[in-house]
C-alpha positions in Angstrom: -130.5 34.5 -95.1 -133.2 36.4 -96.2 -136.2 33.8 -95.9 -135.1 32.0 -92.4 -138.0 29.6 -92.6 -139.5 27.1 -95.1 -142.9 26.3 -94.1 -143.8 23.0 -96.5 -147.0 21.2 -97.1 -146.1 17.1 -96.9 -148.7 15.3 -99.1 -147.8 16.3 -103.1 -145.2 18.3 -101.7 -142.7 17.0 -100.0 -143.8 13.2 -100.6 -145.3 11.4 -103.5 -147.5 8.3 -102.5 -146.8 9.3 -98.7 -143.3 9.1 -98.7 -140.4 11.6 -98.8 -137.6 10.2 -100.9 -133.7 10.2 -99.4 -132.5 13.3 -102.0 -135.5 15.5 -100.5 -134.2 14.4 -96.9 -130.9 15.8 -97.5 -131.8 19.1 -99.0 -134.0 19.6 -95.9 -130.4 18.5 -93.8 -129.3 21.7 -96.2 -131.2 24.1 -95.5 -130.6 23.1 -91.5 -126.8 23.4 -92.0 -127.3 26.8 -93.7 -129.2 28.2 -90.6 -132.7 27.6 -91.8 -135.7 26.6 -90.0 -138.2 23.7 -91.1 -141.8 23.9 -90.5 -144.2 21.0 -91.7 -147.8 22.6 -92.3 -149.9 19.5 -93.3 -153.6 18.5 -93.4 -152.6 15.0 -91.8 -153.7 13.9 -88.4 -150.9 13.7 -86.7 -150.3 9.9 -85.2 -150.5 9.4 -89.1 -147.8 11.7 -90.1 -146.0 9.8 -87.7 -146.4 6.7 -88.8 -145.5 7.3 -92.2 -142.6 10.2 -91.5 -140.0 9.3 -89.3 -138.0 12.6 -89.5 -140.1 15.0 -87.9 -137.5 15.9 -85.8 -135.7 17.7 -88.8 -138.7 20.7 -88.3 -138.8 22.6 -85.5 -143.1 22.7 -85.4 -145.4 20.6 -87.2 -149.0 22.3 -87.5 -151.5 19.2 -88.6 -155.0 18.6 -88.9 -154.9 21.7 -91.3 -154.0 24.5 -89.0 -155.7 22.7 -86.2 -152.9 20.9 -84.1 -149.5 22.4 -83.1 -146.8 19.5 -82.4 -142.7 20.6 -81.3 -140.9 17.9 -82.2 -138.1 18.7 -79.8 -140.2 19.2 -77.1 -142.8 16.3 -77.3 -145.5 18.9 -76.7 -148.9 18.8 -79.0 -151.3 21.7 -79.0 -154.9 21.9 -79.5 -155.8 25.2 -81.4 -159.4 25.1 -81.6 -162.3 23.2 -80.2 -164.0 19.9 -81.1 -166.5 19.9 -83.7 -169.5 18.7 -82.2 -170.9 15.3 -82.0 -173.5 15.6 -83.7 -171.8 16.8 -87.0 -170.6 13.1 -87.4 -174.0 11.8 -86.3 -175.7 13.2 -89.1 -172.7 12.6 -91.6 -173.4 9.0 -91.0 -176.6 8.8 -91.0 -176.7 10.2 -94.6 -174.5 7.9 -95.8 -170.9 9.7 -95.7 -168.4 7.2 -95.2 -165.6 6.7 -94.1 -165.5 9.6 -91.6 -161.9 9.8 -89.8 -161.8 12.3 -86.5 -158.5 14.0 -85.5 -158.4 15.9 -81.9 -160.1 18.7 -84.3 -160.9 18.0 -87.8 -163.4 15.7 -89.5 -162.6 14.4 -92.9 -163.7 12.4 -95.3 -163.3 12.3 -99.4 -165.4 12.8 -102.4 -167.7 12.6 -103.7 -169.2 13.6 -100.2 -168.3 17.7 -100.2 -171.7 18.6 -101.4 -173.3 16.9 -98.6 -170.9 17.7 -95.8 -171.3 21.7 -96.8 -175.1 21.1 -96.5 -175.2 19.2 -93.3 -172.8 22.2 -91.7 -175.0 24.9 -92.9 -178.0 22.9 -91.6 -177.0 22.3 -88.3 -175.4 25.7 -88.0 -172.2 24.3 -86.8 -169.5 27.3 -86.9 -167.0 25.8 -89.1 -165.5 25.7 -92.6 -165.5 22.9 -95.1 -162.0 23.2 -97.0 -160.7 21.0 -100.2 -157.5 18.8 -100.5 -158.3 17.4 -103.8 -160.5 14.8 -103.5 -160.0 15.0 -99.8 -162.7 17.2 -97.6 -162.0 18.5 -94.1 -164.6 20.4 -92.0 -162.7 22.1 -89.2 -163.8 24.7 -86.7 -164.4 28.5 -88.1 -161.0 30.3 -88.8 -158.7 27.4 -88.4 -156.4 27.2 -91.5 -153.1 26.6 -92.2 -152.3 30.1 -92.3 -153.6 30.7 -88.6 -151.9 27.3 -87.3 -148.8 28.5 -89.1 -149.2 32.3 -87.1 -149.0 29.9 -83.8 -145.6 28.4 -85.2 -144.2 31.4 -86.2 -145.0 33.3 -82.7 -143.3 30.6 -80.5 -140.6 30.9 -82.8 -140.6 34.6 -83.0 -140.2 35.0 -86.5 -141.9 37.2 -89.1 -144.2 35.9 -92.3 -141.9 37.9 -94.2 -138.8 35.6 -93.5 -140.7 32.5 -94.8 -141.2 30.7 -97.9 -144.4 28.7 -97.7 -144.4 25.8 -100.1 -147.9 24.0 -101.3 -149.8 21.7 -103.9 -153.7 22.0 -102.9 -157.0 23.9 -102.7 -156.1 24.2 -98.9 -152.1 25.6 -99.0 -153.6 29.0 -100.3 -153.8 30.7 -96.8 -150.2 29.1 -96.3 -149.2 30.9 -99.1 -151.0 34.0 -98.8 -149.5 34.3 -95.0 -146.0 33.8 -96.0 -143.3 36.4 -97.8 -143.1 34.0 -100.4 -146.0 31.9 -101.6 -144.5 29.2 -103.7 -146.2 26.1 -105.8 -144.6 23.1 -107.0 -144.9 21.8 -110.4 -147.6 19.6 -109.7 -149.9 22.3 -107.8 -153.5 22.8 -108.9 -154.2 25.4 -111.3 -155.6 27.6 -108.8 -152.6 27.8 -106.3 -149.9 28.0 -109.4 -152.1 31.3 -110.2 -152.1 32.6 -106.6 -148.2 31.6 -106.3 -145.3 34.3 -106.6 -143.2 31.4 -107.7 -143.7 27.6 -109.4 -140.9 25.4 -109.6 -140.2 23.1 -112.5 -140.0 20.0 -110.0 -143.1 18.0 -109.0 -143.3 17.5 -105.4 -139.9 16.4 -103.5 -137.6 17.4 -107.2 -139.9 21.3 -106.7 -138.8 21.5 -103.2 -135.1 20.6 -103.8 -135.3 22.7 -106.7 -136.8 25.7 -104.1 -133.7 25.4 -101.3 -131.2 25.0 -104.3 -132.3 28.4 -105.4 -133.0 30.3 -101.7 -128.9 28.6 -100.6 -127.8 30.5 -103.8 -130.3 33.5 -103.3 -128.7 33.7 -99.5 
């Protein structure tokens, strides 16, 4: 099989509304039974991917909180792969009014229309990190922490190459995914900006894109 590994974004990729409907299920089963490897690369903390996906154990790594949390399914094992954000980032968040604020064991996130203010407060402060975009989402998460560098962790423990993987996105923040992997590819419903970056879009929105994707790599293979 020429790309080994799928590494897929969850929300507006695999799931629509949160949830990942029974036909996407079994074309991940699929691409198992084929000899292919599942990675979930998602900007979720991870006790809420849990809650909402009960079939982590189909991937053989989930990297969450944007690049920021490592998780083996099979293992039970979760990885830190930066530092906490300081206190005193969330202080001042909330003292200007940004609201709601959720903390992960790394990232800090919150929605729009706050971005404008979160960017300022990080540059003030002169806290070494990055404010990326999900949408309407906003995540500020320590310098150099993507998914791209969270999906370099996967990949080494699983001693694979980028160039056997598809990566698989919808957002602002699946660009380094895509960039990183041998085969940057958008679903139907992607942004503009990552459909233009993409070297393939699928006809299918979300979980029908995906399906559409293994279809073509099982026949490809």
């Amino acid at each position: 099989m020429k790309y080994a590994v799928i590494a897929t974004d969850y929300d507006g990729t695999l799931a629509t509304q949160g949830t990942v409907d029974e036909v996407t299920l079994a074309a991940l089963k699929r691409y198992r039974q084929a000899g292919g490897c599942l990675l979930l690369v998602t900007g979720r903390q991870l006790d809420e991917l849990v809650q909402v996906f009960p079939h982590g154990h189909l991937f053989e790594g989930i990297v969450a909180e944007n690049g920021a949390v490592f998780y083996r399914p099979d293992q039970g094992v979760t990885r830190l792969l930066a530092e906490p954000l300081p206190p005193v980032l969330i202080d001042t968040l909330v003292a200007q009014g940004v609201g709601p604020i959720s903390q992960g064991h790394i990232v800090v996130a919150t929605w729009e229309p706050h971005g404008a203010t979160v960017e300022r407060t990080v540059q003030e402060l002169e806290v070494a990190a990055t404010v990326i975009r999900n949408k309407k989402a906003v995540m500020v998460l320590p310098q150099g922490v993507n998914k791209a560098s969270g999906l370099a962790v996967a990949l080494a423990e699983l001693g694979v190459g980028p160039e056997q993987v598809v990566g698989v996105g919808d957002a602002e923040n699946d660009r380094s995914l895509l960039t990183a992997c041998g085969l940057g590819v958008a679903v139907a419903n992607a942004v503009p900006e990552l459909k233009k970056l993409a070297d393939r879009v699928m006809a299918g929105d979300r979980g029908a894109g995906v399906q559409e994707l293994i279809d073509w790599l099982l026949t490809e293979s």
